[in-house]
C-alpha positions as CSV (number, residue, x, y, z in Angstrom):
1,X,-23.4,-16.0,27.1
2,X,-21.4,-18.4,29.5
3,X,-20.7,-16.3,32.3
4,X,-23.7,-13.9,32.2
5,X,-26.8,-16.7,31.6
6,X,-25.4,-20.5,31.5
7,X,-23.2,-20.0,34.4
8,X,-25.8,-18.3,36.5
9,X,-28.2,-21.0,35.9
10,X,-26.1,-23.8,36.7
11,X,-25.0,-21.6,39.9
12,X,-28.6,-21.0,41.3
13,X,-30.0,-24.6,40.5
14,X,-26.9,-26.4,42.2
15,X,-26.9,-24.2,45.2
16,X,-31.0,-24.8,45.9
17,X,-30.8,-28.5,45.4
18,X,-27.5,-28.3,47.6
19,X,-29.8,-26.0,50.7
20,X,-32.3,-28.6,50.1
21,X,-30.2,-31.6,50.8
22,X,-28.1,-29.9,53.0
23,X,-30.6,-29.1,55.1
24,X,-30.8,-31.8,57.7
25,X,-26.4,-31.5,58.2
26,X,-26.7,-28.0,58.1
27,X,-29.9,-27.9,61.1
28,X,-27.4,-30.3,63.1
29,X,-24.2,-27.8,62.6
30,X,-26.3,-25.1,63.8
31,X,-27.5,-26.7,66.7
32,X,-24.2,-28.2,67.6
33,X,-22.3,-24.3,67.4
34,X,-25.2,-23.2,69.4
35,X,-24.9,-25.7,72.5
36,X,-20.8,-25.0,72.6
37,X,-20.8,-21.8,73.4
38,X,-24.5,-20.3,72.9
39,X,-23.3,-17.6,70.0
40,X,-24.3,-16.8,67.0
41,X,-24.5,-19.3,64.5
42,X,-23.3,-17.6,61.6
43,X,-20.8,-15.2,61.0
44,X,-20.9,-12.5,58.7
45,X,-17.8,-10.5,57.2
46,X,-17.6,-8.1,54.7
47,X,-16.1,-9.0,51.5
48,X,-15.5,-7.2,47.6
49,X,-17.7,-8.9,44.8
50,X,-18.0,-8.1,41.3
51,X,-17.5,-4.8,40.3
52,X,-15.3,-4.0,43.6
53,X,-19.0,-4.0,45.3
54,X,-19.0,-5.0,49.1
55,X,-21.5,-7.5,50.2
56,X,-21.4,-9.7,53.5
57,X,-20.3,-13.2,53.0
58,X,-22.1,-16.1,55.5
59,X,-20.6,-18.6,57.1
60,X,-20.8,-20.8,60.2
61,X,-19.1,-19.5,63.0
62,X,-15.8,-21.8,64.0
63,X,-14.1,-19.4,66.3
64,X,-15.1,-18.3,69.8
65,X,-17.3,-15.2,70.6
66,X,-15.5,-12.3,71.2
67,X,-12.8,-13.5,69.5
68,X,-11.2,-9.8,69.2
69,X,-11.1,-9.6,73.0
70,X,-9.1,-12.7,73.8
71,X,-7.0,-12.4,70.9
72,X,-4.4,-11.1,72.7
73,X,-4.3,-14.0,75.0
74,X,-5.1,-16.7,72.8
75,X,-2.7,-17.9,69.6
76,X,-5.1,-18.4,66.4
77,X,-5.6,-22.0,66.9
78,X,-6.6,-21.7,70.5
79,X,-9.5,-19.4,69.1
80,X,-11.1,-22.0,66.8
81,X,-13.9,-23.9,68.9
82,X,-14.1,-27.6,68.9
83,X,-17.0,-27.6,66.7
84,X,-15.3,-24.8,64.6
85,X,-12.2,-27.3,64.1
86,X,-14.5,-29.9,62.6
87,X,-16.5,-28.0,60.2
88,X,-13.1,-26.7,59.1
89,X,-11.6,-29.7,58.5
90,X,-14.4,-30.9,56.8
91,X,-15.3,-27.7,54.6
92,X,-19.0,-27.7,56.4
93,X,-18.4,-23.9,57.7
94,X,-18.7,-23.2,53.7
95,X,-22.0,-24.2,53.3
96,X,-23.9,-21.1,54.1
97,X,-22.3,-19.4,51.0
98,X,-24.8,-21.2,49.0
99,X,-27.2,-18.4,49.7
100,X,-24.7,-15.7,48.6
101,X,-24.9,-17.8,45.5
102,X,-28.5,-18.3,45.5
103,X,-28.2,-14.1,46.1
104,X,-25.9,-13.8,42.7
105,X,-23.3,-12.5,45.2
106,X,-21.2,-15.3,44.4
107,X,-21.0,-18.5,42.2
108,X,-19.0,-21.9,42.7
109,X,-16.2,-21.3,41.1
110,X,-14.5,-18.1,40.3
111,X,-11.8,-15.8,42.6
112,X,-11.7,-16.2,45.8
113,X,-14.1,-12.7,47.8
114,X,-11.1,-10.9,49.6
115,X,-11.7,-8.2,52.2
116,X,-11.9,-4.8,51.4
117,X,-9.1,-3.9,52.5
118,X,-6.7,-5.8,49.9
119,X,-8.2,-3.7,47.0
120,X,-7.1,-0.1,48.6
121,X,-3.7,-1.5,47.2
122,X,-4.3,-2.9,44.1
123,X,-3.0,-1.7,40.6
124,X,-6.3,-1.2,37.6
125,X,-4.9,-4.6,36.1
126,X,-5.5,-6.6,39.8
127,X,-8.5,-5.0,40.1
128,X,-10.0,-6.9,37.0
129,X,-10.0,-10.0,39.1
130,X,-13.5,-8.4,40.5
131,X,-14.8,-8.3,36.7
132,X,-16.7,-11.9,37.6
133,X,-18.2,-13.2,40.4
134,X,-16.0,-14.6,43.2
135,X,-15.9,-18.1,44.3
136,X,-16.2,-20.5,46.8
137,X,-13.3,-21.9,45.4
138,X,-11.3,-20.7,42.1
139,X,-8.1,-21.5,40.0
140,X,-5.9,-20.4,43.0
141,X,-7.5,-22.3,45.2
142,X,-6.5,-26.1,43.4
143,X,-2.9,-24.6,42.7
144,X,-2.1,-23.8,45.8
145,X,-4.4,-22.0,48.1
146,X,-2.3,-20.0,50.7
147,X,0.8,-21.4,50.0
148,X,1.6,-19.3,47.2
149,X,2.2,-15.6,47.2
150,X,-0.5,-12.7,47.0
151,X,0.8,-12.2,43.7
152,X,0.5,-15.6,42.1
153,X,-3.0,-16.2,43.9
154,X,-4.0,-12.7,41.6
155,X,-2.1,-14.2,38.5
156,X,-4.4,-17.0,38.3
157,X,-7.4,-15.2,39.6
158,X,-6.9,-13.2,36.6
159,X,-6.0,-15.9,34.0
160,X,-9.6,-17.4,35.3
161,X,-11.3,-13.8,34.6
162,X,-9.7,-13.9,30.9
163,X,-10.3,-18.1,30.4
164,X,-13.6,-18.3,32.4
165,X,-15.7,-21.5,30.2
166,X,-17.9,-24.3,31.1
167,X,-14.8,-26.7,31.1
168,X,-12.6,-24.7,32.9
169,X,-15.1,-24.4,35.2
170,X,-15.7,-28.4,35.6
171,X,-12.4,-28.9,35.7
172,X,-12.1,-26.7,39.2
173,X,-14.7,-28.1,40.5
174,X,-13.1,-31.7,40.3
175,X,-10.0,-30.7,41.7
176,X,-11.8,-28.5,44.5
177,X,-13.3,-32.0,45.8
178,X,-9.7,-33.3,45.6
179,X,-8.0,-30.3,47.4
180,X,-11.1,-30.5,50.2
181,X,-9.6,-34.0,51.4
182,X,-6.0,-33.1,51.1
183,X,-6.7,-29.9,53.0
184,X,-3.0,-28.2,52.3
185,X,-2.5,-24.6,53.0
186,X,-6.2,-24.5,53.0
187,X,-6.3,-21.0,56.0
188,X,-4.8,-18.4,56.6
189,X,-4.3,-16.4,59.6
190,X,-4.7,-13.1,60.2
191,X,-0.9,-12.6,60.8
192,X,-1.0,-13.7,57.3
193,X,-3.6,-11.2,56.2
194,X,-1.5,-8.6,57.1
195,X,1.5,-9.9,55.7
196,X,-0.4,-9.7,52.1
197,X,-1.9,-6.3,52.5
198,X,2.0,-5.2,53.4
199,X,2.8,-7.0,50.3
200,X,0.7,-5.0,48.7
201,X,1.3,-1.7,50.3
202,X,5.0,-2.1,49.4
203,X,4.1,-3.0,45.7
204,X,1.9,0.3,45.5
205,X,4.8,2.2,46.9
206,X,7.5,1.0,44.5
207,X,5.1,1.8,41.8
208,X,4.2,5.3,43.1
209,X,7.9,5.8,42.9
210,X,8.1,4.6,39.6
C-alpha cells in the first residue's frame, strides 16, 4: 500500500510544488550553462529503473561539450565547467530529476539508477535492488555514497528494497539534506565506474566457476 500508492503520492506532489518553486533558480541555471559555453542545457543518460527497465535520467549539464573528445587531454576535473562545479557543489545539477519523478521513473528516495551496464554482471539476488523505484538519493547514499565498495552500496540498496516504509523513508530524506552540505565522496569518476563494473565482472566469474 506504501510503496505502490502513499509513496507515489507524496513523490508526485513534492516534485510539482518543488518545479514550481524551483522554477525561477532553475530558469537562471539554464541560462547561466547556456552563456558558458552555448550547449545543451540538459544532459540526458541512460539509466536501469524498476523492473531492470531503461529510461533516460535528466540532469543539467556540468561538464564541457564534447566531453568524450577532449577526454583524453583533459583529467576529469578539468572537464567540469565552471558553472558545472557550482551546481555540483550545491546539488542544483539534481533538480531536473524531478520530472523523472513527476514521470514515475523515479521517486526521492530509493536506490540510486545505475547504468546499464552494471546489471550485465549482477547475480538474481542484486538484481532485486531494481524491484522499487530508484532514487535521487537512497540508504547508500547517507552511509557512504562512493566511499564504500560496489558491494556494500548493493547491500543497503537491498536492505532498503526489503525495509522500504514511510519512516525509513523520512529518515533518508533528513540525512540526504545533511550529506548535501557535507558533500563526502559524493562523485565518482568514470575511472571509478569501470573499476565497479570490473568488480563485478570478477564476481560473476568466480561464481561461474563455482
Amino acid at each position: 500500500m506504501y510503496q505502490h500508492v502513499i509513496k507515489r503520492l507524496f513523490d508526485f506532489i513534492l516534485a510539482l510544488v518543488l518545479l514550481i518553486l524551483a522554477a525561477i533558480p532553475m530558469a537562471i541555471v539554464a541560462i547561466c550553462i547556456k552563456i558558458e559555453d552555448g550547449g545543451p542545457v540538459i544532459y540526458k543518460s541512460k539509466r536501469m529503473g524498476k523492473g531492470c527497465k531503461v529510461f533516460n535520467t535528466y540532469k543539467f549539464r556540468s561538464m564541457k561539450v564534447n566531453r568524450e573528445e577532449l577526454h583524453s587531454n583533459l583529467t576529469h576535473e578539468q572537464m567540469v565547467t565552471k558553472v558545472g562545479k557550482f551546481i555540483r557543489k550545491t546539488s542544483l545539477d539534481e533538480l531536473p530529476q524531478l520530472i523523472n519523478i513527476l514521470k514515475g521513473e523515479m521517486s526521492f528516495i530509493g536506490p540510486r539508477p545505475w547504468i546499464p551496464d552494471y546489471y550485465e554482471w549482477f547475480t538474481p539476488e542484486q538484481k532485486r535492488r531494481s524491484d522499487v523505484l530508484p532514487g535521487i538519493s537512497g540508504l547508500a547514499q547517507v552511509k557512504g555514497r562512493n566511499g564504500i565498495n560496489i558491494f556494500k552500496k548493493i547491500e543497503y540498496d537491498l536492505y532498503y528494497v526489503d525495509h522500504i516504509s514511510f519512516v525509513l523513508d523520512i529518515k533518508l530524506v533528513i540525512e540526504t539534506v545533511v550529506q548535501v552540505f557535507k558533500k563526502t565522496n559524493a562523485e565518482i569518476s568514470e575511472q571509478g565506474i569501470k573499476e565497479e563494473i570490473r568488480e563485478l565482472q570478477e564476481q560473476a566469474a568466480y561464481t561461474k566457476v563455482g
